[in-house]
C-alpha positions in Angstrom: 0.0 0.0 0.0 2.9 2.7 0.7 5.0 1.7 -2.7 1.5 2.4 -4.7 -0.3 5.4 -2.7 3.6 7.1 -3.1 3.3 6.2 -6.7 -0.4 7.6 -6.6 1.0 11.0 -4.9 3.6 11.2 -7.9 0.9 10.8 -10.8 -0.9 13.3 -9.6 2.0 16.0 -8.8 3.3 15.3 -12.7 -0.5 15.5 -14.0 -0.7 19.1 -11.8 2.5 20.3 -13.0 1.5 19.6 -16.9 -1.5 21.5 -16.1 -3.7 18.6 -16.9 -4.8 18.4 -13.8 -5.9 21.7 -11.7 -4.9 21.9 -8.1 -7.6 22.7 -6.0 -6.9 26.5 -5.5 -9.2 26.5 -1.9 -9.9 22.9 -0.1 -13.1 22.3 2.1 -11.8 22.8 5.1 -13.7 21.2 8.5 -12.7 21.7 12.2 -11.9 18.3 13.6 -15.0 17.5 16.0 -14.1 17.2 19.9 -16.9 14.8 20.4 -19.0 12.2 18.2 -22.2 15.0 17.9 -19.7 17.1 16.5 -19.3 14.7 13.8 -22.5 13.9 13.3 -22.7 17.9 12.3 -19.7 18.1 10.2 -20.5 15.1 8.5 -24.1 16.9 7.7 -21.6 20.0 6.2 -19.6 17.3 4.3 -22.8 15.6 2.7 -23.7 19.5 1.7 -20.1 20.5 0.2 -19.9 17.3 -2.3 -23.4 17.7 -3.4 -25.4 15.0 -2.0 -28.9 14.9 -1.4 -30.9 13.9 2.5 -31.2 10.3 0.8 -28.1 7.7 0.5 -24.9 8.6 -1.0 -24.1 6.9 -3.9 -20.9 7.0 -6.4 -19.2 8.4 -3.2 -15.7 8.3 -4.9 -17.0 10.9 -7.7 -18.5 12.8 -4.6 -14.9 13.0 -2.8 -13.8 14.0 -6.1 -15.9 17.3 -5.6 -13.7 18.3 -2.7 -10.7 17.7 -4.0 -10.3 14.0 -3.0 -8.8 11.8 -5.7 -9.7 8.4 -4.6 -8.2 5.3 -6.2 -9.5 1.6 -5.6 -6.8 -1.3 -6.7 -6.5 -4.8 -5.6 -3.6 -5.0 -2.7 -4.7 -8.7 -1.5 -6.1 -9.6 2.0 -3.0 -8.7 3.6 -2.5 -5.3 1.8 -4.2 -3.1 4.4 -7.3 -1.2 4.1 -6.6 2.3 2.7 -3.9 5.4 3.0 -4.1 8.8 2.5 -1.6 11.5 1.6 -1.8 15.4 0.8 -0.5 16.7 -2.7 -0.8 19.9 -2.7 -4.3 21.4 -1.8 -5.5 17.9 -3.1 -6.2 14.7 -1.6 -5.5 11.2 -2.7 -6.7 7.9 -1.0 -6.1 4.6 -1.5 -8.7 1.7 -1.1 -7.9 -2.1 -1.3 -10.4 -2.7 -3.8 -10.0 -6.6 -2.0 -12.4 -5.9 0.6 -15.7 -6.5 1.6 -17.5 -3.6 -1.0 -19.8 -1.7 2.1 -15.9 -1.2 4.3 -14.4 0.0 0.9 -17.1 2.9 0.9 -16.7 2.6 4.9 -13.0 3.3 4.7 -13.4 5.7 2.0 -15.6 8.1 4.2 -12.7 8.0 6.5 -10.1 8.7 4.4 -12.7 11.8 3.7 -12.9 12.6 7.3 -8.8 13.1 7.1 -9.0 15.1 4.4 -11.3 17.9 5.4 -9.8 18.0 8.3 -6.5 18.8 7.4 -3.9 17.3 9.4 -5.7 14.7 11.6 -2.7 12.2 11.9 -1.0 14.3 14.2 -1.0 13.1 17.4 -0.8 16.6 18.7 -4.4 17.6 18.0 -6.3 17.5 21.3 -9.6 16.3 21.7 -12.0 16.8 24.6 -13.6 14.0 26.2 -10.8 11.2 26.1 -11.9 10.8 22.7 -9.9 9.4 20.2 -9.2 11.2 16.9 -9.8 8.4 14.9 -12.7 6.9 17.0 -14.2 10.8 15.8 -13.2 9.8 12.5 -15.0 6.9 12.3 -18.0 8.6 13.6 -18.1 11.4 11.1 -17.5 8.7 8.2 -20.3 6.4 9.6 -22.7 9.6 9.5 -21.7 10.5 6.0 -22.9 7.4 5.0 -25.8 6.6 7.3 -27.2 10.1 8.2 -29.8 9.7 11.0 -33.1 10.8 9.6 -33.4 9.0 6.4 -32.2 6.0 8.2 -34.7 6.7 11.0 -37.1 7.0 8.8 -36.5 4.0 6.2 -36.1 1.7 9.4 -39.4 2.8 10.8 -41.1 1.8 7.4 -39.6 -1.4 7.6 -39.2 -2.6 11.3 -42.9 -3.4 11.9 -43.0 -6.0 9.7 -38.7 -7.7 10.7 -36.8 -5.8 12.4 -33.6 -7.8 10.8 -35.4 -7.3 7.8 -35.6 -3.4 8.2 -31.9 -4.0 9.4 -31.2 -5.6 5.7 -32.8 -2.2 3.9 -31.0 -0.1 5.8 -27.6 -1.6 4.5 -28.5 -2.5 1.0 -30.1 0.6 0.2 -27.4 2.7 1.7 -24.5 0.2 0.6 -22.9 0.1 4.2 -21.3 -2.9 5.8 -23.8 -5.2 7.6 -21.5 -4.3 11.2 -21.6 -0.4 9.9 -25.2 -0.7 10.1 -26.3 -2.5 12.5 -23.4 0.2 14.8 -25.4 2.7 13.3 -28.7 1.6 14.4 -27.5 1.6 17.8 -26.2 4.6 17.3 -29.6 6.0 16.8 -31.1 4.3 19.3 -33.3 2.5 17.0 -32.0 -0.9 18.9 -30.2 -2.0 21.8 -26.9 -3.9 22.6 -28.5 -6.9 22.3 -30.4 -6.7 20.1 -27.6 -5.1 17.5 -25.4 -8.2 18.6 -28.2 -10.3 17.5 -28.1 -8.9 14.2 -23.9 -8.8 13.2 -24.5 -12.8 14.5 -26.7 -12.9 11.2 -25.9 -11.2 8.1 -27.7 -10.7 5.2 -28.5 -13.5 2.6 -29.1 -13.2 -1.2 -32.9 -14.2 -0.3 -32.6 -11.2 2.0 -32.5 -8.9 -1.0 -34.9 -10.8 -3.4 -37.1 -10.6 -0.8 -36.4 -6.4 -0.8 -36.4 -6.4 -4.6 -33.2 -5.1 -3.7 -29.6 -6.0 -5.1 -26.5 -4.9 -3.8 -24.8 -2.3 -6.1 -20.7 -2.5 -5.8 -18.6 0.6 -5.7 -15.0 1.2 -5.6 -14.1 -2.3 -7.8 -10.5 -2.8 -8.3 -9.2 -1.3 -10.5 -11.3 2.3 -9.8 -10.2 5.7 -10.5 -11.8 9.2 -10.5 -14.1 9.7 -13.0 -12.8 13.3 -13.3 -9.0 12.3 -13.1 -9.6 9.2 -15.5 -11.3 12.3 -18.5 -8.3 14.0 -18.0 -5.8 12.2 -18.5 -8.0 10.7 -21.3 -8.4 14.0 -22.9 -4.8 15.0 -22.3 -3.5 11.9 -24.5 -6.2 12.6 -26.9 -4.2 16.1 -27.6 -1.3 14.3 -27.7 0.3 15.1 -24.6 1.0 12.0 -23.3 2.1 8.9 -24.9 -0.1 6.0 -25.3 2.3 4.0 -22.7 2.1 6.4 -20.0 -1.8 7.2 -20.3 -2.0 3.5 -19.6 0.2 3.5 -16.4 -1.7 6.3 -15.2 -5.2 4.7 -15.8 -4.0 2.1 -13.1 -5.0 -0.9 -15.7 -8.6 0.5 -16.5 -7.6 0.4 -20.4 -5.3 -1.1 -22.7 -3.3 0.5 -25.2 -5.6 -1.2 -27.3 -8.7 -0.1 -26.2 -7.5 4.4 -26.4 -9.2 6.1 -28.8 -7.1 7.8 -31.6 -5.1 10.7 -30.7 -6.4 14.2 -32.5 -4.3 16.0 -35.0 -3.0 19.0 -33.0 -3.5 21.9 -35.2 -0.3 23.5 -36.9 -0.7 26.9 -34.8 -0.5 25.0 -31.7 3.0 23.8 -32.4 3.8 27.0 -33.5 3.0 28.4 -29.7 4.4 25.4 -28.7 7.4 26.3 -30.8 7.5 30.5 -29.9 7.6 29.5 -25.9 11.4 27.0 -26.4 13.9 29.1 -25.3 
């Protein structure tokens, strides 16, 4: 994960300083919360800056794009760690082991989120009130970005008279969380208790589960995933001829083949001639 989130940070600095890609001039920036209600009211702001509506948050990695977040989702193994983040610039760029479970790739996605609106939130000198831990508050901010109370509330309501496991099921397909995410969540909210939320992680959901629903679960983040954004730009850029057919392929992380580019344009002769007037 270090070798390719390194490798990450040094496509995008080249793609920046070729002016393909635009650094974000002024990044979202959030005051880390000192409690978990706190995060529960940032995460509301975050939800607000990338665009997203009361409902669920789907496509989140073209969301994060929105706030300068270049999120990347390749296949590191089982052992290969979760995901990393590193600054570039007034940017962002996360890595996500496209290898696990689909609802903790959005999971640790929000996270990686939660470090980058807050600035610096690995340094261990940022004080928190409360004994609580910064990534704890982390995790509670990303858990609200992707399960915000009142449409969960009020989708679980609709549900829970009939199976509460059932309404439990809803909640996490229709919101594409982790089953544990969830059923945290609805404790959270005080929809259930310990017990009963213990009860629940013993018994995840079944493919019946979401026939029975009419639901299907809807996979984000597969391996290999980049931005949408990042991906037409570097599309576009080798379409103009600015970068060779070799490199457009390394920096599309295996998406495409060389094969499968579309032909390059014919850069138009007064274009060279700028090109030409700016060699010193």
């Amino acid at each position: 994960m270090d070798v390719k989130i390194d490798r990450l940070a040094r496509d995008v600095t080249f793609l920046i300083d070729q002016g393909i890609l635009a650094d974000a001039s002024k990044r979202p920036a959030l005051e880390l919360p000192s409690d978990v209600a706190g995060a529960e009211v940032l995460a509301a702001q975050a939800r607000h800056l990338m665009g997203a509506t009361d409902g669920p948050l789907y496509d989140l990695q073209r969301a994060c794009e929105r706030v300068g977040l270049l999120a990347f989702s390749l296949q590191l193994g089982e052992a290969g760690g979760d995901a990393a983040y590193v600054e570039v610039g007034n940017m962002g760029v996360a890595l996500i082991n496209g290898d696990i479970d689909p609802g903790r790739r959005r999971f640790d996605l929000a996270h990686e989120l939660g470090h980058h609106l807050f600035g610096d939130a690995y340094a261990p000198e940022v004080a928190v009130t409360g004994g609580e831990d910064v990534e704890r508050l982390i995790n509670a901010f990303a858990i609200h970005v992707l399960l915000p109370r009142a449409p969960v509330t009020a989708l679980w309501r609709a549900v829970v008279d009939h199976d509460a496991r059932l309404a439990a099921v809803a909640v996490s397909v229709k919101f594409r969380a982790s089953w544990t995410a969830t059923c945290s969540q609805l404790r959270n909210l005080g929809l259930i208790d310990a017990t009963e939320r213990e009860r629940l992680i013993a018994t995840p959901p079944t493919a019946a589960d979401f026939i029975a629903l009419g639901e299907r679960w809807e996979a984000e983040l597969q391996p290999p995933a980049i931005p949408p954004e990042y991906g037409k730009r570097v599309l576009g850029a080798y379409q103009a001829g600015r970068l060779s057919a070799s490199r457009t392929v390394e920096l599309l992380w295996g998406t495409v083949t060389i094969e499968e580019l579309p032909e390059q344009r014919a850069v138009p002769l007064e274009s060279l001639r700028r090109e030409f007037d700016r060699l010193p």
